[in-house]
N, C-alpha and C positions, 0 to 999 in steps of 0.2 A: 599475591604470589606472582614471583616471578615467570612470564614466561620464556626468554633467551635470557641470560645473564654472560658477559664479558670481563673478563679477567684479564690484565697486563697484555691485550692483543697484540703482537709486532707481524707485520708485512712486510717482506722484502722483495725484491728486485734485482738480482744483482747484487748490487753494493749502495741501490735505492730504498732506503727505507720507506713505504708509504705511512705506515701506521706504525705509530712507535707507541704502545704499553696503553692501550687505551680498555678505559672501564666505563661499562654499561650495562644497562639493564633496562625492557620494559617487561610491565604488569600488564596481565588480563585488562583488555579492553583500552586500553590506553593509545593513545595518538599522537604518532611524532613526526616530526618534518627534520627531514637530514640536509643540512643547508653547507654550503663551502663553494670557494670556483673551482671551473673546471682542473681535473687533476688532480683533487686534492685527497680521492680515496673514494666520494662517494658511492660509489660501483661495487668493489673492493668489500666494502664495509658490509653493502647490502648483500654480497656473495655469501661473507662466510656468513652471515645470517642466517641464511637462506641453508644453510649447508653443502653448498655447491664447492667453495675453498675451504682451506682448513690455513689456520696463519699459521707462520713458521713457529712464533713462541704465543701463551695463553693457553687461555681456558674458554671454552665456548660450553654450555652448561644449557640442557634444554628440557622441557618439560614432557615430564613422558607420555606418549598418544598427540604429539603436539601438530597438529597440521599447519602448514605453510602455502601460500601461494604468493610468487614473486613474477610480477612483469618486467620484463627485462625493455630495455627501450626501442631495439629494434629483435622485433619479435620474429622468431622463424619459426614455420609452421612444425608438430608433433607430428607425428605419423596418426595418431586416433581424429587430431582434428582436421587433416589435409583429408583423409579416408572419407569425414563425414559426406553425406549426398548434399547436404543444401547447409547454409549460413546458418538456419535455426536449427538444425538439429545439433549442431560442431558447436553452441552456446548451450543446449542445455544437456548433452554430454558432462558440461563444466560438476552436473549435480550426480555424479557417480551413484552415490552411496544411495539418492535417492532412487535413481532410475533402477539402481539395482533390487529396492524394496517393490517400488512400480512392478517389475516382474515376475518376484516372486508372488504378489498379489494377485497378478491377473493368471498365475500357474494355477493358484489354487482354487481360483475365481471359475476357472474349466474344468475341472476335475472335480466339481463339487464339495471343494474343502471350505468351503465357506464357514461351515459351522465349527470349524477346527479349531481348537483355543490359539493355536500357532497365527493361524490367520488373524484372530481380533488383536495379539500383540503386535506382527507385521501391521495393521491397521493405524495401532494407535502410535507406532515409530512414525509411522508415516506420513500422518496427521501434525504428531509433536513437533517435525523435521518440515512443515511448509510443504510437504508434498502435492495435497488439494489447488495448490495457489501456485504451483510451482509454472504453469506454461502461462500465469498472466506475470509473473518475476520475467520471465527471459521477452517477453514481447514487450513491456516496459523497461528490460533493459536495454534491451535494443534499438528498441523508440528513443530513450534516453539518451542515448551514446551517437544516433544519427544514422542511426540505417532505415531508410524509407521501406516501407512493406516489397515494394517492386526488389529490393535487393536478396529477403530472406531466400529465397529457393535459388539461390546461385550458390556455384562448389563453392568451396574456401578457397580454392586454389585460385578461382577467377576474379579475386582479392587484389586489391594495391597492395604494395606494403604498410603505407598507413593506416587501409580500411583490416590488415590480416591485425595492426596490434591493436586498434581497436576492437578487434573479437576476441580478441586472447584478454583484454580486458573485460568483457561481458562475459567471456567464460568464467573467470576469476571471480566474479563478483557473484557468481550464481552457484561458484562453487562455495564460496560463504567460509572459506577457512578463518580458523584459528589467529592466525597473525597472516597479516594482505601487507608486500612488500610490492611496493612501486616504485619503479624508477624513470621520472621524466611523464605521467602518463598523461601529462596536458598537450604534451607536443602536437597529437593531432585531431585537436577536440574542437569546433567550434565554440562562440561564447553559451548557447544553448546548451548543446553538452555539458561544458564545463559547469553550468550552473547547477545541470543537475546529476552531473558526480559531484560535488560539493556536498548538496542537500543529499546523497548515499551514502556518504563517509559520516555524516552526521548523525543519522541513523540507524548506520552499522553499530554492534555490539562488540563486533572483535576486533583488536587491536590493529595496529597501523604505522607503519613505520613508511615514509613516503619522503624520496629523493625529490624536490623541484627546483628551479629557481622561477616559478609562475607563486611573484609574492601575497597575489590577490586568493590566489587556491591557498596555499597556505594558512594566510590569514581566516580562511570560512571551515579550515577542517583541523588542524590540529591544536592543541593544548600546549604542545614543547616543542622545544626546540633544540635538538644536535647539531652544535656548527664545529667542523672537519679543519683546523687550519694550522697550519706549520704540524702535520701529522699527529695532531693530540687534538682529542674530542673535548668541549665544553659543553654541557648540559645549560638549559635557559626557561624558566618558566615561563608559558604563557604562548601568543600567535607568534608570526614573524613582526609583525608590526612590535608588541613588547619585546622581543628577542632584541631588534634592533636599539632600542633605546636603551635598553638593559648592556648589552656589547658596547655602545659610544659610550655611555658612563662608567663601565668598568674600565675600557682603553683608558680612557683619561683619568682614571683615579689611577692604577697601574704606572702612566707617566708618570703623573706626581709622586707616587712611592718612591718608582726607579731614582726622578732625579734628586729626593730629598737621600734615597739611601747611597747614591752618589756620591753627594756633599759629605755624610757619614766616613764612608771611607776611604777618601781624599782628604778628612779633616784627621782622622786616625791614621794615615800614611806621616801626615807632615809631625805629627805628635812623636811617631816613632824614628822619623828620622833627627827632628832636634834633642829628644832625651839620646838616640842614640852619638849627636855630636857632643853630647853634654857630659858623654858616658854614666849618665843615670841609668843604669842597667836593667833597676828593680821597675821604674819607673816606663821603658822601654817594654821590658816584657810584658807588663800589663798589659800597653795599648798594645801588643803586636797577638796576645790571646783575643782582645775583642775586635782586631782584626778580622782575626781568621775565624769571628762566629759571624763577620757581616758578610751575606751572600749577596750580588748583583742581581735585584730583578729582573727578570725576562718580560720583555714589552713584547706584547705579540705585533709583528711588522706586517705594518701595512703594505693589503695587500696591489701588486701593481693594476694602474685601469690603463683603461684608453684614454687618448689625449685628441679631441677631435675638435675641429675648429672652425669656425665662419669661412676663414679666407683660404683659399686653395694651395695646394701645395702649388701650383705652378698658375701662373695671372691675378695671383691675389686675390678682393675679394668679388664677387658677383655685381652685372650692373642692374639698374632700377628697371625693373619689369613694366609694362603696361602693366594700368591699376585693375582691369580684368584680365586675369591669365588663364582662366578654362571658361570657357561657356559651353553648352549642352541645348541646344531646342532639339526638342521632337527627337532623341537619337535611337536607333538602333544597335543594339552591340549584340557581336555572334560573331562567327568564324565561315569561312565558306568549304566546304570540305566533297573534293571530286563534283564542283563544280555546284554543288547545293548549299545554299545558306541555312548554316544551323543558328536560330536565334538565343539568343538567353535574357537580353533584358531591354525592355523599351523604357525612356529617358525623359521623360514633357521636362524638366528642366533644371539642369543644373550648374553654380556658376561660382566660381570659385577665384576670391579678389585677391590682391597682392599683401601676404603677410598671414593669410590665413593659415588657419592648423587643424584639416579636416581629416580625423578618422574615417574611415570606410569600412563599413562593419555588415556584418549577414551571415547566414549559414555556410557551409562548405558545400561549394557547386554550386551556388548562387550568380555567380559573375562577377565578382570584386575584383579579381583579376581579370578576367577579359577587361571590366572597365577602365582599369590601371596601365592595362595594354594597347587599350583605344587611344588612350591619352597620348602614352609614349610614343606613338605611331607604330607598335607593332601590328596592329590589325589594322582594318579598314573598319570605316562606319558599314555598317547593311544598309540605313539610310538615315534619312536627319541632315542635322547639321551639328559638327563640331569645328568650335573656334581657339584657335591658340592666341595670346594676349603676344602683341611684338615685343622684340628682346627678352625671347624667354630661353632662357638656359638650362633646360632639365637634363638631371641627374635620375639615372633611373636605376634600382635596384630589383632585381629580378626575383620569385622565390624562386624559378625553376631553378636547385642550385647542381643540376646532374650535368649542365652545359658543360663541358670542357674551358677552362680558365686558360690561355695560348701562353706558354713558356712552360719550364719544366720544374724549377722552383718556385719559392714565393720572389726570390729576387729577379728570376726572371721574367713573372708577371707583371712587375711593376712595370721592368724595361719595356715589354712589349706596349705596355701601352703608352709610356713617355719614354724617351731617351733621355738619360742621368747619369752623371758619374755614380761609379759605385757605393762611392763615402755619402754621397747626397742621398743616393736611395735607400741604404741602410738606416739614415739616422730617420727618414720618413715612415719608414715601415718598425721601427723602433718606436714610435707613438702609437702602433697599432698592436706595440705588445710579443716584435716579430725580432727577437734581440742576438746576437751572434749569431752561431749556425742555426738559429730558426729561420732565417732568409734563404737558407740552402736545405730545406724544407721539400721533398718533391708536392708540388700541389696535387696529385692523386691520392697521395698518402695523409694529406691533411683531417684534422676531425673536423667535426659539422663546425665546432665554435672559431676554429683557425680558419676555414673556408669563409665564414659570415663574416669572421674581422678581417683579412683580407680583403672581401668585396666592399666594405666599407674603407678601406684604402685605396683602392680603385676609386671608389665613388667621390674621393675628397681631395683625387689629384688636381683637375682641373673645376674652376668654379662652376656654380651652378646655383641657379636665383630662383627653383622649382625642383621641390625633390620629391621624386614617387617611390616610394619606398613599399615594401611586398613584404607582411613579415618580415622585417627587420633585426625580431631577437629573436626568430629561433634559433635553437643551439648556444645563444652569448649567456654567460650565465650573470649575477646579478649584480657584480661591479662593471659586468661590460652594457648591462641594459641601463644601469644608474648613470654609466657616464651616456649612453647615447640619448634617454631623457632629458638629461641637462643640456645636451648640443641644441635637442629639438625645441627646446622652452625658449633658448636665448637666440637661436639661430633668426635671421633678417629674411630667407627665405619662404617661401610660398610650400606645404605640404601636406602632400595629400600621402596617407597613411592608412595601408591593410596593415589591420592587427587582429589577433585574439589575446593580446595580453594587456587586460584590465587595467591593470594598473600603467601601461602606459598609455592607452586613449583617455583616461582616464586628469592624467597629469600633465600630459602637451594638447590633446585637440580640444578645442573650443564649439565646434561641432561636430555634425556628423552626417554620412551621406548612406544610407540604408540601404541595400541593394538585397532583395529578396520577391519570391512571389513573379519571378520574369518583369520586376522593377524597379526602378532606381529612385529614391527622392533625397531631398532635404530635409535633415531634423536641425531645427533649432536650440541646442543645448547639448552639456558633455554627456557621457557616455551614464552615469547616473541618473541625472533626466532620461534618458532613453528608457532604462530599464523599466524606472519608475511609471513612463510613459504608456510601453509598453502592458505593464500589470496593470494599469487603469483601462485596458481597451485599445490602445492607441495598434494602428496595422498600416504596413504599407500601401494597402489596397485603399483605403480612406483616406491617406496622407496624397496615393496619388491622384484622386479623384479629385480631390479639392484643389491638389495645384492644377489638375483641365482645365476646372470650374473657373479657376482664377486667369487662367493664361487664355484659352479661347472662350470665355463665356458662357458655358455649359454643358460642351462636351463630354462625355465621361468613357473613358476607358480602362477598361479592368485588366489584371497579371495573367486570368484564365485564359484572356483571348490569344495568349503567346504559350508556347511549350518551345523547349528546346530541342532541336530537332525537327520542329512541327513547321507547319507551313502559318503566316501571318492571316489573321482574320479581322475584323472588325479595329481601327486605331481610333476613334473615336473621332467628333467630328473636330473640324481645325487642323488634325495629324496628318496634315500631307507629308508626301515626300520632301524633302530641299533640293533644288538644281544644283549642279555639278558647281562649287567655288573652287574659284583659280587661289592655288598659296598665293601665302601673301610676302613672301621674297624679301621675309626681313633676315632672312639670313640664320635666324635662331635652329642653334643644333642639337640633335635629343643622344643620349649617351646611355646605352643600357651596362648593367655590369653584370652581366651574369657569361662572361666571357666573350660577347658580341657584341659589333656594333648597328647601331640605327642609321637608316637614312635619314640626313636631314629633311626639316620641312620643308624647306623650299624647291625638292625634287620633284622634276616633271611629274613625276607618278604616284607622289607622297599621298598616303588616305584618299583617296579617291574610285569610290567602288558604288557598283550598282546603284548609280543615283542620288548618293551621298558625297556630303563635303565637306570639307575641312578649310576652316578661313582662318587669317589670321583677325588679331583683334588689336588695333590701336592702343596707342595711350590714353585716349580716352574712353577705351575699352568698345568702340564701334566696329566694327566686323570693315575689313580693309578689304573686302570682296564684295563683287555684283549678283546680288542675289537675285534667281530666275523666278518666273510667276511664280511657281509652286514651293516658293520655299514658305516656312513657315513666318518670316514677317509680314510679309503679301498673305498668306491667307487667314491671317488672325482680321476676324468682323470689324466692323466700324465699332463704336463706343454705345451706340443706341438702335438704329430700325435695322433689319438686316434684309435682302435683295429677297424678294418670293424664292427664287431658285434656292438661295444658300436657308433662307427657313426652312423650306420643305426639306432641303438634305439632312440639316441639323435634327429637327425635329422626328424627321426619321429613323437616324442614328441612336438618338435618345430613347425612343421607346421601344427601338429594339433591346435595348441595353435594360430598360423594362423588364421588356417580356424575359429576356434570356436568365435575369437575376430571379423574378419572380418563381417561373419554374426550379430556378435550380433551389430556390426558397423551398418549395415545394417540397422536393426527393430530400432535401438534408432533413425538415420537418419529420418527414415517414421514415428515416433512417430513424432517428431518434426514439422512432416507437418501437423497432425492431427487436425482440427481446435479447439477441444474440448481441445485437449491439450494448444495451444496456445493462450486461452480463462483462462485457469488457471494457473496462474505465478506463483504457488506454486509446482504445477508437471511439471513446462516449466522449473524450474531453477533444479530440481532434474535430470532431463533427461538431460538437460545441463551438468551438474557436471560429471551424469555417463561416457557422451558422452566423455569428455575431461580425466576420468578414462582410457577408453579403448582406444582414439588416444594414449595418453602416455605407455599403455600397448602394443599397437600392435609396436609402436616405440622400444620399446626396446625387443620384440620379436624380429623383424625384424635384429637388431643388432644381438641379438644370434644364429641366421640364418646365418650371417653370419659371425661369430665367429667359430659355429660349420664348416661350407664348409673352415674354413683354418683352421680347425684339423682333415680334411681329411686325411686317407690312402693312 
């Protein structure tokens, strides 16, 4: 049985049609993904769903007692859920119907109604309805969606906008309707989240109608496919992945119709004009009746992408980088705020060659960006050493996209940043989809996906041989992310890449660089390997342990011993600070596009903070600076015996890192027996996770124990 059914829908606009006569329907339990580019209705479509519009012509037909819950993409808060006092209560609000049984329970519960028949059927609603289960649903879903416990007892109001619609989707989900209408709701999920609203939607009962262009969520949650295009819906059996291969073979079976019924009635035109010079009459009217039964196929038109390209709008294409363009020893990365260093993530090493294609992946509030902003030179190191590879050219794309863009159209953003005749800039920003009076566009008035493609026309004026790219497609939807994939796979440049969209770390990086836990390392393999890596055990804590083990000999230092915010404690042994590197004055300039610009590196003052430094890095990828005692190549041991004094430090470090894992072994152990603990399999598998953290950490302590005892004295 139907639950919404769509009859001949039309939307207008004016004198814009958005939807013209469109027919739909989903069934109880059923699961759809509404696929089209931007503009094409899908908002629109999911309104009148929703019952919010009503279309100018149709029939919208719903099933009666039908409950709806729809996420809009940018969410503003209700008056019930801004009211609430803290984050958990404004999510499990989401269960009305429940919380309303909940009290009349505990009414009768005080009144001694217990024995009341009214109460065992309030009881058994209540029970049948998930009720008993209902405060470990909203702490699982919240765990799920990315709120740390530290967050639950904040107002709603003291909410980002990001973190406000990810509540309003925990609400949604706890409110368990009927048909759950989403629009966009991966926007601000990290890949954890995202995995596990995947694995929700799968196990959801009720129906699902879900707007994205995130093709990897798609493909793990719905069965159909609605794709929105030239304002008429087509229905598609099966994920987006069949969807798509289903649509290229119909398109091309479709051409071929068109152009053989083409041939048809061009061969029937020439028929009826030589009977008609022939004055065959009888013979003329024939062909001119099976004329007028041949109708012209409609090919549905392809629709326009982006055209983006290796070689720059202005200088052509990019020159040959040093063959090491990022190196990382030892670094610090953090912000310094009213004069105090807030840390976020310590770095033993990372290094990044020419031609590479390294995702950057981790939770949200991790560091990815900080790390991406070390790079570009928007922050300072805290300490360390970072190296830029000479003639490096980076292109830098920002997520912050709230910066002010300088000029007051799209055309006069270009100008601002190159000077161009008008006819040169138009037909430049015309590749990026920016076509007539779309260049006279004011850029505050732009959507998310016109802001993004813009910035990406910024970014492809002048060359660039290193691109740091921040989120990339949010907002582009999925002929603009297929054509920026395709740039990224064949592009000659060096990229390093924040994403949460799967499916492109997935299809351009070859690696990936993990930043989580207050650290950052190397994984060797794509984004698949990772996962997989990941579900076998694998942690950044053990990944970065081993690369100490490897780089100084057996030092070990752990994520715990940094908080952000917090003051620096224990770096393990070998983790000195690096002396202050002079740039290395090759001149290479960094180019941020989120409306500003960077200092180049070779400025007197470029990266150079508290003890940290910034080198550049040759062609041969050797750091083109004088490094001071304390930097981290000078204090990495000799290959074999090590000095009495550097033993006893080392060895000291190590068993402190002992003792400190051992205990904490301990308190996670005695958590585990806690019955309260073991009553919430939400904080039993977190305490799990850490516990299998610190076995593997004390493991390869224990190695570096005794690695240090045989480079004894």
């Amino acid at each position: 049985m139907s639950l919404v059914r769509l009859a001949g829908i039309v939307r207008e606009i004016g004198t814009f049609v958005i939807l013209d006569r469109v027919d739909a329907a989903i069934a109880a339990g059923e699961r759809v993904g509404l696929v089209g580019p931007n503009g094409a209705g899908k908002t629109t479509l999911l309104r009148i769903v929703a019952g919010l519009d009503e279309p100018d012509r149709g029939e919208v037909t719903r099933k009666r007692g039908l409950s709806v819950g729809f996420l809009r993409q940018e969410t503003s808060l209700d008056a019930s859920f801004a009211e609430a006092p803290d984050l958990r209560t404004a999510v499990r609000h989401g269960a009305a119907e429940l919380e309303r049984l909940e009290t009349e329970l505990a009414h009768l519960e005080s009144v001694g109604g217990a024995l009341d028949p009214r109460y065992a059927d309030l009881q058994h609603r209540f029970d049948a309805r998930g009720g008993y289960a209902l405060d470990q649903r909203v702490d699982a879903t919240l765990g799920g969606l990315g709120f740390p416990r530290s967050m639950w007892d904040r107002p709603p109001t003291a909410l980002s906008g990001g973190e406000q619609t990810r509540a309003a989707l925990a609400r949604l989900l706890i409110s368990d309707p009927d048909l759950l209408l989403l629009d966009e709701p991966t926007n601000h999920l990290d890949i954890s989240a995202l995995e596990w609203l995947e694995e929700e939607m799968r196990r959801r009962s009720g129906a699902l109608l879900v707007a994205s262009h995130d093709r990897a969520f798609l493909d793990g949650t719905v069965g159909r496919i609605w794709e929105l295009r030239d304002r008429r819906l087509t229905a598609f059996r099966g994920d987006y992945s069949a969807y798509a291969r289903q649509r290229e073979e119909r398109d091309a079976r479709l051409r071929r119709e068109s152009e053989t019924r083409d041939d048809e009635i061009a061969r029937e035109q020439q028929l009826v004009q030589r009977y008609r010079s022939q004055r065959k009459h009888g013979k003329m009217h024939e062909h001119e009746a099976r004329l007028e039964r041949l109708d012209r196929i409609d090919v549905p038109r392809a629709g326009r992408t982006m055209k983006l390209s290796d070689r720059a709008f202005l200088g052509g294409g990019p020159t040959r980088s040093a063959e090491v363009v990022v190196r990382a020893d030892d670094l610090l990365i953090g912000r310094i705020v009213d004069g105090t260093p807030m840390e976020v993530a310590r770095i033993p090493f990372l290094e990044a060659r020419r031609g590479d294609r390294i995702g950057i992946v981790g939770p949200n509030g991790a560091g990815k960006t900080t790390l991406l902003k070390t790079i570009a030179g928007e922050l300072h190191p805290l300490d360390g050493r970072l190296a830029i590879g000479s003639r490096s050219a980076i292109g830098y794309l920002s997520q912050l996209r709230s910066v002010a863009i300088p000029g007051a159209t799209v055309l006069d953003a270009l100008l601002a940043e190159v000077p161009l005749p008008a006819g040169e800039a138009r037909g430049y920003l015309a590749r990026f989809l920016f076509r007539g009076d779309d260049v006279l566009k004011e850029v505050a008035s732009l959507s998310g996906g016109e802001r993004s493609r813009l910035e990406l026309a910024l970014l492809g004026v002048l060359p660039s041989n290193v691109l740091l790219l921040d989120e990339p497609t949010n907002h582009l939807d999925i002929p603009a992310r297929e054509a920026l994939e395709s740039f990224l796979r064949e592009t000659a440049a060096t990229v390093l890449l924040v994403s949460h969209d799967r499916r492109l770390l997935e299809i351009v990086c070859d690696r990936l660089w993990v930043v989580d836990e207050n650290l950052a390392v190397s994984f060797e393999g794509g984004y698949r390997a990772w996962r997989a890596a990941v579900a076998d055990g694998w942690t950044v804590v053990e990944a970065t342990a081993r690369e100490r083990a490897r780089l100084h000999g057996g030092g070990v230092a752990l994520g715990s011993t940094f908080r952000a915010g917090g003051t620096a404690g224990s770096i393990g042994a070998g983790a000195v600070s690096a002396s202050v590197a002079a740039a290395g004055g090759d001149g290479h300039g960094r180019r941020r596009h989120d409306g500003q610009h960077a200092a180049p590196a070779g400025a007197p003052d470029a990266r150079v903070a508290g003890g940290a430094g910034v080198a550049a890095l040759g062609a041969g990828g050797a750091a083109q600076a004088v490094a001071g005692p304390g930097s981290p190549a000078a204090a990495r041991p000799p290959a074999k015996k090590l000095s009495k004094d550097a033993y006893r430090r080392r060895k000291a470090t190590v068993e402190a890192d002992l003792e400190r894992l051992g205990a904490r072994k301990a308190l996670l152990e005695a958590a585990l027996a806690d019955p309260d603990v073991q009553s919430n399999f939400v904080e039993l598998r977190r305490i799990g996770n850490e516990l299998a953290d610190v076995d593997g950490a004390l493991a390869a302590a224990e190695e570096a124990w005794l690695l240090v005892e045989e480079m004894a004295p």
